[in-house]
C-alpha positions in Angstrom: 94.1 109.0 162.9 92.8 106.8 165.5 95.0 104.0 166.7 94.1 100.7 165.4 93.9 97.6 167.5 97.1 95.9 165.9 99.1 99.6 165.9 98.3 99.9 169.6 99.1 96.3 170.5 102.3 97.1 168.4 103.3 100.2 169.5 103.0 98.8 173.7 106.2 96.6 173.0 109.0 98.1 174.8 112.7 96.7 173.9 114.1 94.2 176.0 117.5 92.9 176.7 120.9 93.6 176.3 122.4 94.5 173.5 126.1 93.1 171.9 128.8 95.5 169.5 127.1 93.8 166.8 123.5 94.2 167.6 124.2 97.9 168.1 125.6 98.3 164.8 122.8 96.5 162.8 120.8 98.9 164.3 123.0 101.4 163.3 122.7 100.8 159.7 119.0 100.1 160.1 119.0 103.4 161.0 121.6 105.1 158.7 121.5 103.0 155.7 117.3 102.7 155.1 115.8 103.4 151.7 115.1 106.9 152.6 118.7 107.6 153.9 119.9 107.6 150.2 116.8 109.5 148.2 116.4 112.3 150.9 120.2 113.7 150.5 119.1 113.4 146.6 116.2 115.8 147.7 118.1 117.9 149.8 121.0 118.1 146.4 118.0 119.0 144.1 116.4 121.7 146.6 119.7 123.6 146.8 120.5 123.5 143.3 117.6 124.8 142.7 117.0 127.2 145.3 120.9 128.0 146.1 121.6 130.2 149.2 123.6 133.6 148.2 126.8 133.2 147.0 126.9 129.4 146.2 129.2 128.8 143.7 128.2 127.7 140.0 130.0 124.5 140.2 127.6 123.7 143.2 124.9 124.8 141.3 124.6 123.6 137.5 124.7 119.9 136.1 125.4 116.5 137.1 129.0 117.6 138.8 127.0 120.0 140.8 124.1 117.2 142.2 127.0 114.8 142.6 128.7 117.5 145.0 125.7 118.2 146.8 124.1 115.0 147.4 128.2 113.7 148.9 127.7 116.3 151.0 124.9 115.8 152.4 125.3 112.1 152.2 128.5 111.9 154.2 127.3 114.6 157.1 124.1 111.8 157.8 126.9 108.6 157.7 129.2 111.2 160.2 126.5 111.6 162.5 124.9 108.0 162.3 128.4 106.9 162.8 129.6 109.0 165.4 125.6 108.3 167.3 126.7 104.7 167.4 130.1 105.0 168.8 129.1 107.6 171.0 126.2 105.4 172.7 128.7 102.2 172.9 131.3 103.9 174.8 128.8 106.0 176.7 126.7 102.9 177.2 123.7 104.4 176.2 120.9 102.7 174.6 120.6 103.5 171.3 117.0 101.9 171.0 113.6 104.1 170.8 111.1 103.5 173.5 107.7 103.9 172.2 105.1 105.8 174.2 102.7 103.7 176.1 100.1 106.8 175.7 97.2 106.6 173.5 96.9 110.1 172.8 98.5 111.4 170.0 99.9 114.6 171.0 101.3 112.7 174.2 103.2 110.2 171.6 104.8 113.1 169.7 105.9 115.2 172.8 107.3 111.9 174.1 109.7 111.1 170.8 110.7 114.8 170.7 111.7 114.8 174.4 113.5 111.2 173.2 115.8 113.4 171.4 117.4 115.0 174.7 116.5 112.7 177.0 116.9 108.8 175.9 117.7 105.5 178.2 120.9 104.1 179.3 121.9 100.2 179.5 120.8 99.8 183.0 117.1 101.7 182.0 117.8 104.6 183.5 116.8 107.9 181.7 120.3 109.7 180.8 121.2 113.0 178.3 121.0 111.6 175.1 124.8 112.6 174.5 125.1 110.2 171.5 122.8 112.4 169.7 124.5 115.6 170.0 127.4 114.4 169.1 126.0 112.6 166.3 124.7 115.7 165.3 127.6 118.1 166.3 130.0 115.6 163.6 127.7 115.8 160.7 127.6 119.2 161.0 131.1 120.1 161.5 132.1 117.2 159.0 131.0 119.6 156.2 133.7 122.2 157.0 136.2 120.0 154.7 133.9 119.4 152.3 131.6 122.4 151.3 133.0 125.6 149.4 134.7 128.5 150.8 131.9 131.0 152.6 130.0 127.7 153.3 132.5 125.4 155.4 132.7 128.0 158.6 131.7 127.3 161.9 128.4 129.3 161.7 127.4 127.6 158.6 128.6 124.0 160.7 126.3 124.9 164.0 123.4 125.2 161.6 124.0 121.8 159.8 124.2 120.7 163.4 121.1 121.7 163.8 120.1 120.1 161.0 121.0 116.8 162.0 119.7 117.2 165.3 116.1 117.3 163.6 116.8 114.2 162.1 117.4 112.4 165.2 113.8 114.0 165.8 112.3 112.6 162.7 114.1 109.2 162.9 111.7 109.5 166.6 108.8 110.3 164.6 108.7 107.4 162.6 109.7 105.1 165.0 106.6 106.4 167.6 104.3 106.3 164.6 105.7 103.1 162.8 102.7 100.9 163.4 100.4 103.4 162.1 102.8 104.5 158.7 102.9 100.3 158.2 99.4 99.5 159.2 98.2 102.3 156.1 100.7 101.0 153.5 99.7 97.6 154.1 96.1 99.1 153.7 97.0 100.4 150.5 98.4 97.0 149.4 102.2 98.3 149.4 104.5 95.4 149.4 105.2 93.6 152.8 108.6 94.6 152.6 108.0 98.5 151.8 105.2 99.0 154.2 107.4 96.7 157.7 111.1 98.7 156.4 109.2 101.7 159.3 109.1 99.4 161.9 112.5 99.2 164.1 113.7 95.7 163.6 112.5 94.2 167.3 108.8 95.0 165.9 109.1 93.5 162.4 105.4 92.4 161.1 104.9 88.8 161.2 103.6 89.0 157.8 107.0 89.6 156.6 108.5 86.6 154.8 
């Protein structure tokens, strides 16, 4: 889809200024806490109930105890690594903002929030390893070994949720490169003011937003 004027304008508007213990954790639950942060893990519970791996357990599989399992599970690995993401970036003073692409080009914007994921900004604007994130992901996987059942809550099955999580981080980018655009087609589509701006990070908040 071809940039809009308004998305474009938008998208150009880099963070700015320093950020307090507070302002980094409103962001923090911005980013943990959103609308889609409690329906996807109710996804994620119905897919592998569903679709169990070999050798789940049937508690983990059938009825409301089993969702209930599942979707804590999941639930509590995204809070551990959203968590440990913000503590990580305070004390490594990274910035824990996204910084859009100035390109116009699509596939430029998406290579630029994937390489985001690695490589993000530090207080003083310098590019730095995005530590915060791998740590983020590296508790939210490993948080599951307490939590999952026994063949599930190993270290091989904890590097994969890792994994997992990391991809988050990378779809958390996503959405933030491509907020403008998401908004600017639910506002289109007359979705509520509040639905269609809950995309945009909370430094690029429509005006149209009560």
């Amino acid at each position: 889809m071809l940039p809009t004027p308004e998305s474009t304008q938008t998208r150009n508007i880099q963070p700015f200024g320093s950020l307090t213990l507070g302002d980094r954790f409103s962001l923090e639950v911005h980013t943990t806490f959103g609308p889609a942060d409690f329906t996807l893990p109710a996804v994620e519970a119905a897919y592998s109930m569903i679709h169990p791996p070999t050798g789940y357990p049937h508690d983990w599989t059938d009825g409301a105890g089993a969702f209930g399992r599942n979707y804590g599970a999941v639930f509590a690995g995204n809070t551990t690594s959203g968590l440990t993401h913000f503590a990580a970036a305070a004390v490594l003073r990274e910035d824990p903002r996204y910084y859009p692409s100035t390109s116009a080009n699509p596939t430029g914007r998406f290579f630029h929030a994937l390489a985001f994921t690695l490589v993000d900004k530090s207080d003083s604007g310098r590019h730095t390893l995005a530590i915060s994130n791998l740590a983020g992901a590296t508790a939210g996987g490993f948080v599951g070994m307490g939590i999952y059942p026994d063949g599930f809550n190993d270290t091989t099955h904890a590097y994969q949720r890792a994994a997992w999580q990391m991809t988050s981080f990378v779809s958390h980018n996503m959405v933030a490169e491509f907020a403008p655009e998401i908004a600017h087609v639910l506002h289109k589509f007359h979705f509520p003011d509040r639905v269609a701006d809950s995309f945009l990070p909370p430094d690029r908040k429509s005006d149209r937003q009560p």
